[in-house]
C-alpha positions as CSV (number, residue, x, y, z in Angstrom):
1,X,132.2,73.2,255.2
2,X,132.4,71.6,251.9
3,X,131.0,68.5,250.6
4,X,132.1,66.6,247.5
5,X,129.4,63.7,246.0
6,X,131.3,61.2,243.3
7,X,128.7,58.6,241.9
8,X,131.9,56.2,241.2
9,X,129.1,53.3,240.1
10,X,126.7,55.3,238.0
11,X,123.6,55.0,240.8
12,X,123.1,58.6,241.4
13,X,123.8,60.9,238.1
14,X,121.2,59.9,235.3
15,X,122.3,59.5,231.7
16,X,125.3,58.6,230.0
17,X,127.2,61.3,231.6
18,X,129.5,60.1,234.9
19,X,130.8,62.3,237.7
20,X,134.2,61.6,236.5
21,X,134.0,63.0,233.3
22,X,131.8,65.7,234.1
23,X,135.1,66.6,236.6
24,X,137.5,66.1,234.3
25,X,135.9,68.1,231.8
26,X,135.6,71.4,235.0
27,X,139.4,70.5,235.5
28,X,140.1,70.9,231.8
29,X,138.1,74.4,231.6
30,X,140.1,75.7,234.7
31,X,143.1,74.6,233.3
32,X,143.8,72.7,236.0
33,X,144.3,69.5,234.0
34,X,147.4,70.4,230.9
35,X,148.4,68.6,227.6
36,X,150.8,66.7,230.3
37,X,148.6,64.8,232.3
38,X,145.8,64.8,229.7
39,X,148.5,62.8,227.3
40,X,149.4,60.6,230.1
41,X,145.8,59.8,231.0
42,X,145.6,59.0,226.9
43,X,148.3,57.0,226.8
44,X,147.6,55.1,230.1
45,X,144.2,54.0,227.9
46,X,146.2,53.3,225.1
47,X,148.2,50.6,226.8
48,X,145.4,49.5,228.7
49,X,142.6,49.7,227.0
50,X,142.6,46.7,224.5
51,X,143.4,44.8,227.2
52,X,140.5,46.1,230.3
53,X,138.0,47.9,227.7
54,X,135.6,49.8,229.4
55,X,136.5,48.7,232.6
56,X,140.5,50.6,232.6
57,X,139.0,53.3,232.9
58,X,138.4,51.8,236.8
59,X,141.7,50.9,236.6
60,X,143.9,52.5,239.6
């Protein structure tokens, strides 16, 4: 059995570090996560990110 714990609101991981880019960052060392869907996750924060600061990166 495998169990998966995501601290989505920043209540359980101390520090500036979040779950989701502590993942992100595993993904990008496996290789898991290319130059494709890294640029598109760049340029997803590029269009959105003037307009949600911080808070597109909640952004679904």
């Amino acid at each position: 059995m495998s169990v998966a714990l995501i601290d989505v609101d920043g209540t359980l991981l101390v520090g500036p570090r979040s779950s989701e880019a502590l993942f992100i960052r595993y993904l990008l060392r496996r290789g898991v996560l290319g130059p494709r869907q890294f640029g598109a996750a760049t340029w997803f924060m590029a269009r959105h990110g003037l307009r949600h600061g911080r808070h597109a990166f909640r952004k679904n």
